[in-house]
DOLOTI-430847 format. One record per residue: x, y, z of N, C-alpha, C in turn; residue number from 1; residue in three letters. Coordinates in Angstrom, 1 decimal. Example, Ala and Ser with C-alpha at 12.3 -4.5 7.8 and 13.67 -1.06 7.14 Angstrom:
2
<rec <13.2, -5.7, 7.8>, <12.3, -4.5, 7.8>, <13.2, -3.3, 7.8>, 1, "ala">,
<rec <12.8, -2.2, 7.1>, <13.7, -1.1, 7.1>, <12.9, 0.0, 7.9>, 2, "ser">,
This chain:
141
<rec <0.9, -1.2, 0.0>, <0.0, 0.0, 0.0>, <0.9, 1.2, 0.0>, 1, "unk">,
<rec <0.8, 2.3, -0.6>, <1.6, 3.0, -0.9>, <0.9, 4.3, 0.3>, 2, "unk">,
<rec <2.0, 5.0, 0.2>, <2.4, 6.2, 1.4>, <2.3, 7.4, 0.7>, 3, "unk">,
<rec <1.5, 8.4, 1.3>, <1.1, 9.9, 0.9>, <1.1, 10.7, 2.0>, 4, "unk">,
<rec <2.5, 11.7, 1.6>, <2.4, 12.5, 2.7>, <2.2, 14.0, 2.2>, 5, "unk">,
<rec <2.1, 15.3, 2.7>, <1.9, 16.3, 2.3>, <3.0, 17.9, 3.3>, 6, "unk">,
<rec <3.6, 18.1, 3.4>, <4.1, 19.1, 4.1>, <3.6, 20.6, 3.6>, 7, "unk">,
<rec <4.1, 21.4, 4.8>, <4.5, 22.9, 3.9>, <5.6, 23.7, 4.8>, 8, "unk">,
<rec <6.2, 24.5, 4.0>, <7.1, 25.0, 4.7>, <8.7, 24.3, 4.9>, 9, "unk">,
<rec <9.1, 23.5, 4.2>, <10.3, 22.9, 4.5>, <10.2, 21.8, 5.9>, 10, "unk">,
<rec <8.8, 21.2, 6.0>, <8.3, 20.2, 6.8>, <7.8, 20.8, 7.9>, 11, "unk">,
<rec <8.1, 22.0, 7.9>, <7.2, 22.7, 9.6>, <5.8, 22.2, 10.1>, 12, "unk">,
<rec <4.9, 21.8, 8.8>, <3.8, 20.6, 9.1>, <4.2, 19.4, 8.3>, 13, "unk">,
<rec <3.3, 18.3, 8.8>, <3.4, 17.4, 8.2>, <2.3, 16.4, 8.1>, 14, "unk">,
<rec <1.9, 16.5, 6.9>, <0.7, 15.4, 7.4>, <0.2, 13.8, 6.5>, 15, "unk">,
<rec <0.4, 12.4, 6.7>, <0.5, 11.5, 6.3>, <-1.4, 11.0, 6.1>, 16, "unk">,
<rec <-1.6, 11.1, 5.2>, <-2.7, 11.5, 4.1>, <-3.2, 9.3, 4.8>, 17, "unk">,
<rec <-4.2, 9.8, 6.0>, <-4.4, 8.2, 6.7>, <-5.1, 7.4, 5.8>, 18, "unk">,
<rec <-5.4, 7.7, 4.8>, <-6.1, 6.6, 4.1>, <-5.8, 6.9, 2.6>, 19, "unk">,
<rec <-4.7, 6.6, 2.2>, <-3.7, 7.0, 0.7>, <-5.1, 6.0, -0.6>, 20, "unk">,
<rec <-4.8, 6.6, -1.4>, <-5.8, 6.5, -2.2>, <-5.3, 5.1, -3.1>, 21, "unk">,
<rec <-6.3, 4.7, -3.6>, <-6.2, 3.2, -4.3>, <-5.1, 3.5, -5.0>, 22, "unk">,
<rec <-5.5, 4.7, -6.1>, <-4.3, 4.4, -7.1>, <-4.2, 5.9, -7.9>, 23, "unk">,
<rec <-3.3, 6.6, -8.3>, <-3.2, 8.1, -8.7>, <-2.5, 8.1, -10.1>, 24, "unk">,
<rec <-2.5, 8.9, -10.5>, <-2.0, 9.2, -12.2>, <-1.6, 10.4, -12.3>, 25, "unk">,
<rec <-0.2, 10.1, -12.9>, <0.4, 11.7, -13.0>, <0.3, 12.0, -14.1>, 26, "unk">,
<rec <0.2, 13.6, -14.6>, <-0.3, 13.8, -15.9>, <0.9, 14.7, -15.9>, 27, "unk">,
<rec <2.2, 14.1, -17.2>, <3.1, 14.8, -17.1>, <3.6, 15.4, -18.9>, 28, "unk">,
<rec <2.8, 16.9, -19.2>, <2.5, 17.3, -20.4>, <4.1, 17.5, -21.0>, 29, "unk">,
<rec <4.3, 17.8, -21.9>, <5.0, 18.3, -23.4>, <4.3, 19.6, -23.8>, 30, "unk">,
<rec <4.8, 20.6, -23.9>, <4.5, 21.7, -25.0>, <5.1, 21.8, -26.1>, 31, "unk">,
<rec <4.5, 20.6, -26.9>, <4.7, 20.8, -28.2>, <3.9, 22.0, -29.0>, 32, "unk">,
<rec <4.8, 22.3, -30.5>, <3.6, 23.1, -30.9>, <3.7, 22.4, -32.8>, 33, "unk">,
<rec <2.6, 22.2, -32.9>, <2.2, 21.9, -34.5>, <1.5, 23.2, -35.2>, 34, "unk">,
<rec <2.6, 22.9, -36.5>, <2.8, 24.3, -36.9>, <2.9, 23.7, -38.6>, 35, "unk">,
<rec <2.2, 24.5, -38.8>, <1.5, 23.8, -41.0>, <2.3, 24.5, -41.7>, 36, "unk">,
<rec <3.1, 23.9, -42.7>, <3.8, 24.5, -43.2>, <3.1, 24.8, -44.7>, 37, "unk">,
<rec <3.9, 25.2, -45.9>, <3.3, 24.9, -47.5>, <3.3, 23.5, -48.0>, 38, "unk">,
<rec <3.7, 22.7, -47.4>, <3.6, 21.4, -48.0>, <3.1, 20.3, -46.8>, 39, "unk">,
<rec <3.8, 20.7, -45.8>, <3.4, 19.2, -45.1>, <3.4, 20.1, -42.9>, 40, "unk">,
<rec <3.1, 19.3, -42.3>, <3.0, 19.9, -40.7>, <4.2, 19.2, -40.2>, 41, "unk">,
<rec <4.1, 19.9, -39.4>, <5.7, 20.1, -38.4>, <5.2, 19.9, -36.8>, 42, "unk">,
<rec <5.7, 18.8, -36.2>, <5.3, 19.0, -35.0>, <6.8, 19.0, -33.9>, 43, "unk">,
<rec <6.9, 20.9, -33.6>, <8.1, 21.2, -32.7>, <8.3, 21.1, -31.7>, 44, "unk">,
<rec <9.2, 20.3, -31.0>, <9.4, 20.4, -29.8>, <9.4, 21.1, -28.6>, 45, "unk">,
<rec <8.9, 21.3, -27.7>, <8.8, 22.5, -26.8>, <9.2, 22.0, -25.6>, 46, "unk">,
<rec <9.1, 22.6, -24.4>, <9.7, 22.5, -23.0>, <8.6, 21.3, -22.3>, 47, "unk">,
<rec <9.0, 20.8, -21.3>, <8.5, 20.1, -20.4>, <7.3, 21.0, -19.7>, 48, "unk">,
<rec <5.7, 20.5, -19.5>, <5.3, 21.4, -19.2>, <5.1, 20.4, -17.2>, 49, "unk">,
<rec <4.1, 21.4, -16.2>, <4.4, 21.1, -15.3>, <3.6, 19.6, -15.0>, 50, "unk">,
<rec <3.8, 18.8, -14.1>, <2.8, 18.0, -13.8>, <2.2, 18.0, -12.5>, 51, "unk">,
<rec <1.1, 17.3, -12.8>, <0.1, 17.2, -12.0>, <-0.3, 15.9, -12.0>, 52, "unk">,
<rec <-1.4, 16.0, -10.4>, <-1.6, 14.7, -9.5>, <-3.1, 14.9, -9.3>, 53, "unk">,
<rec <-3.8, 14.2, -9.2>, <-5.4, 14.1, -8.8>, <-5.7, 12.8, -8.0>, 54, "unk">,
<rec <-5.8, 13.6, -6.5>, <-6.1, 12.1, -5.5>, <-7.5, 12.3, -5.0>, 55, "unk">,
<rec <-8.1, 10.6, -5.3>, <-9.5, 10.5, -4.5>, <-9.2, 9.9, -3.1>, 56, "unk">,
<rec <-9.9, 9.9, -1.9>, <-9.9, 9.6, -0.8>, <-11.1, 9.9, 0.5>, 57, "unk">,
<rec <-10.8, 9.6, 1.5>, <-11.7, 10.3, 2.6>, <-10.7, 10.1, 3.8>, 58, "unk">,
<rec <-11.1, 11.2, 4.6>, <-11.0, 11.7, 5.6>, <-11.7, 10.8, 6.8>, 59, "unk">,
<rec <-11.0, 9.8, 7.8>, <-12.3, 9.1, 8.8>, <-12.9, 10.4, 9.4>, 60, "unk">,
<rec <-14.2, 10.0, 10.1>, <-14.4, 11.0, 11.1>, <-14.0, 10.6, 12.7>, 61, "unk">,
<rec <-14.3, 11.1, 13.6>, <-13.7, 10.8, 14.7>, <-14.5, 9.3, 15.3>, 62, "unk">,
<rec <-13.9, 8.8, 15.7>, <-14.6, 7.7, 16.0>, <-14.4, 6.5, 15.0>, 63, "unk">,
<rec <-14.0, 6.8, 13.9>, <-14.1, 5.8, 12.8>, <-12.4, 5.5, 12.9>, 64, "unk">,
<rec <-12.2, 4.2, 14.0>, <-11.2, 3.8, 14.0>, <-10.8, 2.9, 13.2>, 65, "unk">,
<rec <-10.5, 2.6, 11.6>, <-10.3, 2.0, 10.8>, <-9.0, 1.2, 11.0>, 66, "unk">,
<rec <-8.7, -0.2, 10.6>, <-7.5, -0.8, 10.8>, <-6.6, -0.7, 9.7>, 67, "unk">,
<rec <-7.0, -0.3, 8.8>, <-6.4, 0.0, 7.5>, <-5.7, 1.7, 7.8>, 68, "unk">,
<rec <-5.8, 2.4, 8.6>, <-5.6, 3.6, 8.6>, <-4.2, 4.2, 9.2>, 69, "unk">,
<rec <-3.1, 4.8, 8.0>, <-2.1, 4.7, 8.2>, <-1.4, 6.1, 9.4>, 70, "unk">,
<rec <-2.7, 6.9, 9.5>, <-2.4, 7.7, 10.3>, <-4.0, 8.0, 11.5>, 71, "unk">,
<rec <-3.2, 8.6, 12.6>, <-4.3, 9.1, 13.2>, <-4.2, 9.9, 14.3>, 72, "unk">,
<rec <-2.8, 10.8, 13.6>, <-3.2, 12.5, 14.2>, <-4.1, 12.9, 14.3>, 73, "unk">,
<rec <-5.2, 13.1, 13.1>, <-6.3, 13.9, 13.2>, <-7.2, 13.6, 12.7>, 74, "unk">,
<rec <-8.5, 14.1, 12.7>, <-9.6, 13.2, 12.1>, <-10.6, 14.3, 11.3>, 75, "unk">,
<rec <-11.3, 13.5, 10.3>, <-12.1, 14.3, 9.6>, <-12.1, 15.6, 9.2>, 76, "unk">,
<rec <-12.7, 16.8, 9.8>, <-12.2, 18.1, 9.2>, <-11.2, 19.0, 9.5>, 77, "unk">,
<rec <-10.2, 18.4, 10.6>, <-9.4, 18.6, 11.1>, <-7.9, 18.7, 9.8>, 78, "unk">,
<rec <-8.4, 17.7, 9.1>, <-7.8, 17.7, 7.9>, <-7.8, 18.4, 6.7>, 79, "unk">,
<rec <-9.3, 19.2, 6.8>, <-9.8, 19.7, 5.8>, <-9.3, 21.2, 6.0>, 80, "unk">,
<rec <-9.1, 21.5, 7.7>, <-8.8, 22.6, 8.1>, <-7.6, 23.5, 7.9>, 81, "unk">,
<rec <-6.7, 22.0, 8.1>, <-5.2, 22.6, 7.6>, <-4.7, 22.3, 6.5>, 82, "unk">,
<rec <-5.4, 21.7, 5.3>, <-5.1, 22.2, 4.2>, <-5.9, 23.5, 3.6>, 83, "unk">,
<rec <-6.9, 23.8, 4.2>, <-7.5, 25.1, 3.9>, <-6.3, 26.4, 4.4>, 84, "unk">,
<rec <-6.0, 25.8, 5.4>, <-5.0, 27.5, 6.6>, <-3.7, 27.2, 5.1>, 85, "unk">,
<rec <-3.2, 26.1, 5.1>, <-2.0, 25.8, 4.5>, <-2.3, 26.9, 2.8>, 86, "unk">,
<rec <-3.6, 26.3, 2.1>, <-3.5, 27.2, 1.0>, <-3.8, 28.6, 1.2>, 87, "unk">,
<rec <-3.9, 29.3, 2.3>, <-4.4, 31.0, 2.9>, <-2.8, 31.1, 3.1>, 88, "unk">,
<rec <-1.8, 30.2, 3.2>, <-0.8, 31.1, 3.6>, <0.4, 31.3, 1.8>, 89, "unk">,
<rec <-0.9, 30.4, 1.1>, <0.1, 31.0, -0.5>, <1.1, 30.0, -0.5>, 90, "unk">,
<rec <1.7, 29.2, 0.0>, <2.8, 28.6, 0.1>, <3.1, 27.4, -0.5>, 91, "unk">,
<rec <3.7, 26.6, -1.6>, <4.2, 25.9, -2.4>, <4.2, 24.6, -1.1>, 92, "unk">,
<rec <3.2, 23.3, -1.2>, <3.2, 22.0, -0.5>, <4.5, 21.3, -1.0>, 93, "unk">,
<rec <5.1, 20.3, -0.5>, <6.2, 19.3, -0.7>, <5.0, 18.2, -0.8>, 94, "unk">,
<rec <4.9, 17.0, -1.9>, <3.6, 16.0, -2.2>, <5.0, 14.9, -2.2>, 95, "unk">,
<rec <5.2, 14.1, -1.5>, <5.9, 12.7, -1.6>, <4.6, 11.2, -1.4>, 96, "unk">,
<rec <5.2, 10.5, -2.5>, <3.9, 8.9, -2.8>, <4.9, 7.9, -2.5>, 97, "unk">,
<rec <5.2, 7.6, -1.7>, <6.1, 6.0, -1.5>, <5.3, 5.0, -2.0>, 98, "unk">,
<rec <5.9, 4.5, -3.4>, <5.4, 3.2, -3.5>, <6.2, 2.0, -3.2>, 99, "unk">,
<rec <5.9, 1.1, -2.3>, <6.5, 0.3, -1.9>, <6.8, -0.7, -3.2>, 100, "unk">,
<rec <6.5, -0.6, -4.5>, <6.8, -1.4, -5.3>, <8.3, -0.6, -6.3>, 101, "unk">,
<rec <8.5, 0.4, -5.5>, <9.2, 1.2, -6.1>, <8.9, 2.0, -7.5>, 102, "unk">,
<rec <8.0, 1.7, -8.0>, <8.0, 1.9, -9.5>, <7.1, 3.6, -9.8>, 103, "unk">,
<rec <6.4, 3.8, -8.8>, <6.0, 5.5, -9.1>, <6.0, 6.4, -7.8>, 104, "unk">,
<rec <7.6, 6.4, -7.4>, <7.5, 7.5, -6.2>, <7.6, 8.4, -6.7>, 105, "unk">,
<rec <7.1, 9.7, -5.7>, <7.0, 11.0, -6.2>, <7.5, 11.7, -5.0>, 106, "unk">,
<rec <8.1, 13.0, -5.2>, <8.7, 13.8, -4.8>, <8.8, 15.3, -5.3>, 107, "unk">,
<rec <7.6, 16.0, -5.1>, <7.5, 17.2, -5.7>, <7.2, 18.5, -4.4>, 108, "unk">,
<rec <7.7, 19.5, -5.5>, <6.7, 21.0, -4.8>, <5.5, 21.3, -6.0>, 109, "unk">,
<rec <4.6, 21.4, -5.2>, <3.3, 21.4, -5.7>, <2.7, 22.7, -5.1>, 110, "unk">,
<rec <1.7, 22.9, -5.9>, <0.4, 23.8, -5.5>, <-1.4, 23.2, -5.4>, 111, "unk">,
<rec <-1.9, 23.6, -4.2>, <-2.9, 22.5, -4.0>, <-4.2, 23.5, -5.2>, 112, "unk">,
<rec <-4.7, 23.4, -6.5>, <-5.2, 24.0, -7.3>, <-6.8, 24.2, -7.1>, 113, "unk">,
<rec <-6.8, 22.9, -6.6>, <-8.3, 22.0, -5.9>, <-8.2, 21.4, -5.0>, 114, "unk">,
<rec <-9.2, 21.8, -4.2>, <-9.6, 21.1, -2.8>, <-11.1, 21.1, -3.0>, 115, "unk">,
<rec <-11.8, 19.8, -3.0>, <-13.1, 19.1, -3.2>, <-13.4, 18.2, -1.9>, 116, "unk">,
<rec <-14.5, 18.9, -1.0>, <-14.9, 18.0, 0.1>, <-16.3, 17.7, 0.1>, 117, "unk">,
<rec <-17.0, 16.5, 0.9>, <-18.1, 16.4, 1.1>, <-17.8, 16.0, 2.2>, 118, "unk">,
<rec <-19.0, 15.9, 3.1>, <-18.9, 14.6, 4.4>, <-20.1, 13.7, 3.7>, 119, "unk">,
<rec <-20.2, 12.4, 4.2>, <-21.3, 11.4, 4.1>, <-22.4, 11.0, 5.1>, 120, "unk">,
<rec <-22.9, 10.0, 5.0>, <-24.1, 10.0, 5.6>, <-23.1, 9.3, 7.4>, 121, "unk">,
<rec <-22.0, 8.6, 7.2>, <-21.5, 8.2, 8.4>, <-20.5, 9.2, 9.1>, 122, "unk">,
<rec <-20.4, 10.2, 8.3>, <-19.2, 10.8, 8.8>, <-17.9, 11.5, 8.3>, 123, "unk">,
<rec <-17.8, 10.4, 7.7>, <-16.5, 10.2, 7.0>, <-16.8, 12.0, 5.6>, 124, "unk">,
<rec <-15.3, 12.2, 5.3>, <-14.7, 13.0, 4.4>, <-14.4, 13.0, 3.7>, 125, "unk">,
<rec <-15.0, 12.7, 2.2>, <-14.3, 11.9, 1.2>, <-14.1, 13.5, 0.2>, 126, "unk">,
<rec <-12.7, 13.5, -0.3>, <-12.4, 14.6, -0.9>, <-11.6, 14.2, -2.1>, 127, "unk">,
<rec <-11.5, 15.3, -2.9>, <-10.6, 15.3, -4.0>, <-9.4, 16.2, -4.2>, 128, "unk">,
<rec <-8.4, 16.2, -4.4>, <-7.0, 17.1, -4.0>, <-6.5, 17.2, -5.5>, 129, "unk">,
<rec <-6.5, 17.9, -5.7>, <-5.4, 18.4, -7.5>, <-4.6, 19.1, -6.8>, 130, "unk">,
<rec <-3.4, 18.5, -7.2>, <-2.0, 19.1, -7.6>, <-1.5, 19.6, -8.7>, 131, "unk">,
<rec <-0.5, 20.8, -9.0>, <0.3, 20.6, -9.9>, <2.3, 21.2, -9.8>, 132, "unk">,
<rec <2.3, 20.5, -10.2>, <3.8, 21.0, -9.9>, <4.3, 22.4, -9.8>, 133, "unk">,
<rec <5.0, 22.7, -8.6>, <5.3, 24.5, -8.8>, <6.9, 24.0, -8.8>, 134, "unk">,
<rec <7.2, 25.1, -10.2>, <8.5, 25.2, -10.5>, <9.2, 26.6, -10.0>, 135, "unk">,
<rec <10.6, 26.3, -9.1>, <11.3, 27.2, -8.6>, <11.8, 27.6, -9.8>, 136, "unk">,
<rec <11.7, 29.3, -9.7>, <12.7, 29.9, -10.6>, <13.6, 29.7, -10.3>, 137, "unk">,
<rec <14.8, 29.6, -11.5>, <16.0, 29.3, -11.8>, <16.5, 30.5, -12.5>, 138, "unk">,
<rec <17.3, 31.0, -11.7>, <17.6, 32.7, -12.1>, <19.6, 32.1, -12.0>, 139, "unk">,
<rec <20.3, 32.7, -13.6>, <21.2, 32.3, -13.5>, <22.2, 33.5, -14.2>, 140, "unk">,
<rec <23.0, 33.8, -14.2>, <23.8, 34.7, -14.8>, <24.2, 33.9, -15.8>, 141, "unk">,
């Protein structure tokens, strides 16, 4: 089962995402540009564009002591809370996925673009989280 954690700040929070989602897809674009010439199309190469992550999940609520549940700092909107304070303070998240199969860990600075919550009829918090990669400027002489 693979590991989702979320920081901000150079780890000053830290929060291990208790119920990591089945399975996530990174969407990692090309800016290419196709461009028509007088006789035939041309498709030019362009830069790396940023990627992006889309995770489904929920949140337990309190009381919903699940055995499958990789964390249990905090419960239900307590979660919803400090990723809400976290995107009010503007600040670029650290998004790390441990896949214990090794085959898609991730390790990025991200921006949280979307935050999607409901609660349900038991409690529970099931939300949706979009990331996308925030690139540090690289300022060089």
């Amino acid at each position: 089962m693979i590991k989702v954690f979320i920081s901000i700040n150079n780890n000053e929070e830290v929060i291990q995402l208790p119920v990591p989602p089945e399975d996530y897809a990174i969407t990692s674009p090309w800016n290419n540009e196709q461009v028509n010439g007088l006789q035939q199309s041309l498709n030019l190469i362009g830069m790396r564009g940023l990627q992006s992550v889309e995770i489904h999940s929920f949140f337990p609520a309190p009381g919903h002591d699940y055995p499958f549940l990789q964390n249990r700092s905090m419960w239900g909107m307590e979660y919803v809370r400090t990723i809400e304070r976290w995107r009010e303070r503007r600040f670029p998240v650290r998004l790390v996925i441990i896949d214990p199969d090794g085959q898609k860990n991730v390790n990025m600075a991200a921006t949280i673009d979307e935050f999607e919550y409901g609660q349900q009829k038991d409690g529970d918090i099931t939300y949706t989280l979009k990331l996308t990669e925030f690139a540090f400027v690289d300022v060089r002489r």
